[in-house]
N, C-alpha and C positions, 0 to 999 in steps of 0.2 A: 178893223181893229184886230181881231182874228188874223191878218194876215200879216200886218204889223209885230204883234207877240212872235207868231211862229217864228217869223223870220230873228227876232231878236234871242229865244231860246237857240235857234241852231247857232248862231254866231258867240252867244253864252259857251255852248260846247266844244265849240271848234276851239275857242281860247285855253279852255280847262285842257280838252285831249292834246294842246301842244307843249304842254307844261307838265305830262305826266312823266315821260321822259327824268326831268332833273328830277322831280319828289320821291321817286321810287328808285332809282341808281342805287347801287351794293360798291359802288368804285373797284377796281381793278382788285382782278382772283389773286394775281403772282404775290407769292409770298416776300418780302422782303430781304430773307438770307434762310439760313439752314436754323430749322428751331434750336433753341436752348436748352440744356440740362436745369432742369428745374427742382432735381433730387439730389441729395449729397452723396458722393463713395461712399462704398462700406471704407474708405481706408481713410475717408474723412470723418464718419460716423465713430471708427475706434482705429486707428492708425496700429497697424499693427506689421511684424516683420514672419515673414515664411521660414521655417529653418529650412536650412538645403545649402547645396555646396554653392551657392551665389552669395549668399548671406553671410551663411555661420560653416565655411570651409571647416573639417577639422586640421590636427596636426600626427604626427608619432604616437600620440596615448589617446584620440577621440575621434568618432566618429564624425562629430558638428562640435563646433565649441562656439561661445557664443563671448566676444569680446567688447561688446556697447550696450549701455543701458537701454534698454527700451521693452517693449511688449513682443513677445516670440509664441508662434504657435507653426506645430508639426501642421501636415497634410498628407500624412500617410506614417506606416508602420516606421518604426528604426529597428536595424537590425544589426548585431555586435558581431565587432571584429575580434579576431585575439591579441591579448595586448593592448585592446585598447576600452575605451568608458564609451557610452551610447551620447551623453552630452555634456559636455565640459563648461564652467561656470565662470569667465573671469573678467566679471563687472561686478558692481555694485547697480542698483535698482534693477532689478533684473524681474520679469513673471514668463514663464514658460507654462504654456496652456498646452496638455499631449492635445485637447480635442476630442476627448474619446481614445485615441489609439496608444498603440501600445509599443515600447521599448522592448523588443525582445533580444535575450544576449546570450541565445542556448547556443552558444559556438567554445570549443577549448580554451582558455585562458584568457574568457572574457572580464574587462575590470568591473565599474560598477555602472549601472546604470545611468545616474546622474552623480557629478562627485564637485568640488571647486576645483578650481588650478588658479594659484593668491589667495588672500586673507579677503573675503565679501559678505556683503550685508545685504538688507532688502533684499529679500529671493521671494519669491511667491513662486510655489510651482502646484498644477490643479490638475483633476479630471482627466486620467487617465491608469493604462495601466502597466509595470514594469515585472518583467518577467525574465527567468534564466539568465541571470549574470551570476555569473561568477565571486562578486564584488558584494557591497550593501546593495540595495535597489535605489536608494538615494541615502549618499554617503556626505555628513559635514566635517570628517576631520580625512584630513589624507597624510600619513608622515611623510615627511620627507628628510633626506639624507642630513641637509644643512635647514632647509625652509620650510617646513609644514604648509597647509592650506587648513583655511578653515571658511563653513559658513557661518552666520549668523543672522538674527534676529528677520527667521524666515515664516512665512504660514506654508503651510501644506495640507491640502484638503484634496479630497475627492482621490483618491489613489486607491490602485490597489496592486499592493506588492506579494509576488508568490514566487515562490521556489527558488528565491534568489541565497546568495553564498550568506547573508545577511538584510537586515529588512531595512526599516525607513529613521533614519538620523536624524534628528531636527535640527542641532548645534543649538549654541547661546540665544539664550531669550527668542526662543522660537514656539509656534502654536502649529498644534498638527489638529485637523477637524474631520472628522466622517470619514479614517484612513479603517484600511482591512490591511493587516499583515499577516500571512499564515505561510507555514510548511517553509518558512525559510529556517536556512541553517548559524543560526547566529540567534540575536536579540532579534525582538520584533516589531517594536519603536522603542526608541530613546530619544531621551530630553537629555543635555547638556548639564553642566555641574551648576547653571546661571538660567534658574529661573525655569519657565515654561509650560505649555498649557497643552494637555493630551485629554481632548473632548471627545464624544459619540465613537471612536477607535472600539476594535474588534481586532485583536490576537492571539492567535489561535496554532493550536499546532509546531511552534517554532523551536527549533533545537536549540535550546538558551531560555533568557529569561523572557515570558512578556513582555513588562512595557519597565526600564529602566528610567529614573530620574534623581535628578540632582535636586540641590538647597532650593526653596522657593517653590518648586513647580506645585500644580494642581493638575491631578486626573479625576475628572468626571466622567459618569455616567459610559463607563467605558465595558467590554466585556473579555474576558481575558483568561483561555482556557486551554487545557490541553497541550500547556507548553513544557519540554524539559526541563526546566530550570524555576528559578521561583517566580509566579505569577506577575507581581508588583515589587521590582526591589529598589527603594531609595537609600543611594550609596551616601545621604549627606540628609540633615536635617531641615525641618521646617516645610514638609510636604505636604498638602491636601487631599484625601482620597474621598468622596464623595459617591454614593451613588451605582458602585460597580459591583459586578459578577465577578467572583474571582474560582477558579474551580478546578482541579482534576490536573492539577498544576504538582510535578513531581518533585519540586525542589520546595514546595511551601507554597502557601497565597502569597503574604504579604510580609516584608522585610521592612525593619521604616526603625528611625530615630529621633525622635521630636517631631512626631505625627499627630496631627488630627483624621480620623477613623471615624465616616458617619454615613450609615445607612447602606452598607454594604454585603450583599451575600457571599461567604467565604465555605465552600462545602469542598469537600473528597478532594484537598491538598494532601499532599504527603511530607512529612515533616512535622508538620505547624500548619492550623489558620492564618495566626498574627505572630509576627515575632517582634520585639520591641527591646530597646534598652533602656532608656529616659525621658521624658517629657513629653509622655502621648497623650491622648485623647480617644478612648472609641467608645463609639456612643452609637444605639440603636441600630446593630448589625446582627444578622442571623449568622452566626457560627456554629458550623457541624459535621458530621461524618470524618472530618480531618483524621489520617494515621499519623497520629499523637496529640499533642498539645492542642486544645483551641487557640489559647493566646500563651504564650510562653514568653518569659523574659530573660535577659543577657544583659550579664554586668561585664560592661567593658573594662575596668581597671578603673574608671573613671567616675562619674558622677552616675549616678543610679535611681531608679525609683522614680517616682512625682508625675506618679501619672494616673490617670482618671478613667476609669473604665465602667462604665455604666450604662446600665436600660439594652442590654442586652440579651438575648435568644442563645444559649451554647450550648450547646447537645450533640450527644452521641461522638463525642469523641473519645481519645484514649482518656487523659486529662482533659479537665475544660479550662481551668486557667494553673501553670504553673509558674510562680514568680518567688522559690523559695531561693534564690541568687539572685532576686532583683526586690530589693525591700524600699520599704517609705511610698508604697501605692496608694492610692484610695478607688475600693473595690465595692461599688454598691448598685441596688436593686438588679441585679443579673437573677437571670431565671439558667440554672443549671438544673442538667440531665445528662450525666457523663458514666463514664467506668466512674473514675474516681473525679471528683467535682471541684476540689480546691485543695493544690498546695503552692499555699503563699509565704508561709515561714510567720515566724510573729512580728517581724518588721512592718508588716502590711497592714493596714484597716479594712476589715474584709467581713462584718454584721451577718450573720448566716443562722436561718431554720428552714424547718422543713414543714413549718405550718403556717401557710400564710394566713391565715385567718387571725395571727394574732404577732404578724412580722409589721416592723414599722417603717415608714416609705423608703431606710436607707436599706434594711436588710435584703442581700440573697436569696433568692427562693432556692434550695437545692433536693431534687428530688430523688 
């Protein structure tokens, strides 16, 4: 029996070891072909176009001009010719991303940094920065003899424009976000006569006014200093100011007609804090050290007065509000501390003592 078994486990084995063979096999190492991309391009991830003389050749007046809709980003510095713009605009849809780098156009008779060539829209231009042109640093009207150019209904964020012949343009219905203009010789953003939104911006230093805007716009939370000319000047009514630093500004703070004024520091203007003609609004703003007027008013020939100033901080200026040529105001709870405190003429509704303990919630405090 014993010899029997034995003999049937080895022939057990021998069966199993000839079959191990198939059970265990991996089938053949060689690969089938060349593996596969199994990731997408970056130019699949965001399709985007290089500027450079393949792309965006220029002509006579540009360095690169860009003539097709699409997404454009630099890859290195631009640098200005004379006579000619760092990059020319003549599409519509159009986002030029610098990348970081920078347009510089410190050469003789450079034009503007960025400018149109046609009438175009959709522009988005970001992140970077423009420097030594001769020109605006981003220019939206350009004349022309028979044909103007113009942009429109653009964003522009992340810039920073310096020492250029003029600063950053937005054109019609356009939004500028987180721009710095300083030390240029001109304006140092503008909004268009059509709307427009100049948010978190810092202008500073600029020979001209700060931040210029047309009917419609709103500037928020913006700071706006140390410019020649008037800090904030809206050439047209129905403007927003919100929020901002206005200061040290040689031509005045703030210019406006049919404004709303709220929550705004207005200090060491020359001229004027506020200067106004009809149909404002300023509410809860710190106005002071101003050489002259805090809030001063101008009768244009035209309709006058009806406007609401109140819950204000005025101090230490020459005058703190003068509106004896702009009558039919309503001038209440202001805390004055001036040379001289109020001349508003008897046109105006203007409730004033000097003891608050016994003034009622419209009166004046004037100290």
């Amino acid at each position: 029996m014993k010899i029997k078994t034995l003999i049937a486990v080895v022939a057990l084995l021998s069966a199993l070891n000839a079959q191990l063979p198939s059970c265990l096999g991996q089938g053949t190492l060689t690969p089938p072909g060349a593996p596969a991309p199994t990731m997408k391009t970056l130019d699949q991830v965001e399709p985007r176009i290089p500027i450079g003389l393949n792309a965006t050749p220029g002509d006579a007046t540009s360095v690169f001009k860009i003539t097709n809709s699409g997404s454009y980003y630099l890859t290195g510095n631009v640098y200005g010719q004379s006579n000619q713009c760092g990059i020319a605009i003549a599409a519509d849809n159009v986002t030029v991303d610098l990348c970081g780098y920078s347009l510089v156009g410190s050469v003789t008779n450079s034009l503007d940094g960025i400018r149109p060539s046609g009438n175009h829209s959709s522009i988005m231009i970001r992140n970077g920065h423009i420097t030594g042109w001769g020109g605006n640093a981003i220019a939206s009207y350009v004349p022309g003899f028979l044909v103007s150019s113009y942009l429109s209904r653009c964003i522009l964020q992340d810039l920073v424009a310096n020492n250029n012949g003029g600063g950053i343009s937005g054109g019609a219905s356009s939004s500028i976000f987180r721009c710095v203009s300083g030390n240029n010789k001109g304006v140092g953003i503008a909004l268009s006569n059509t709307s427009g939104v100049c948010k978190d911006c810092l202008s500073d230093s600029n020979t001209g006014d700060g931040i210029d805007c047309g009917e419609g716009a709103m500037v928020t939370h913006c700071s706006v200093q140390g410019n020649t000319g008037i800090g904030i000047y809206c050439f047209n009514s129905q403007t927003t100011i919100i929020g901002c630093t206005v200061r040290v500004n040689s031509g005045g703070g703030i210019s406006a007609t049919g404004i709303l004024i709220r929550d705004c520091l207005i200090e060491q203007n020359t001229g004027y804090g506020v200067q106004i003609s009809y149909g404002s609004t300023i509410e809860g703003c710190d106005i002071g050290y101003n050489v002259g007027p805090g809030i001063v008013g101008i009768n244009t020939g035209g309709a006058s007065g009806k406007s609401l100033i109140s819950g204000n901080n005025i101090h230490d200026n020459t005058v703190g509000l003068s509106l004896a040529n702009n009558l039919g105001n309503s001038i209440y709870a202001n805390t004055l501390r001036n040379t001289t405190n109020l001349n508003v003429g008897s046109g105006n509704s203007a409730p004033v003592t000097s003891d608050p303990t016994t003034a009622g919630p419209w009166y004046n405090i004037a100290f």
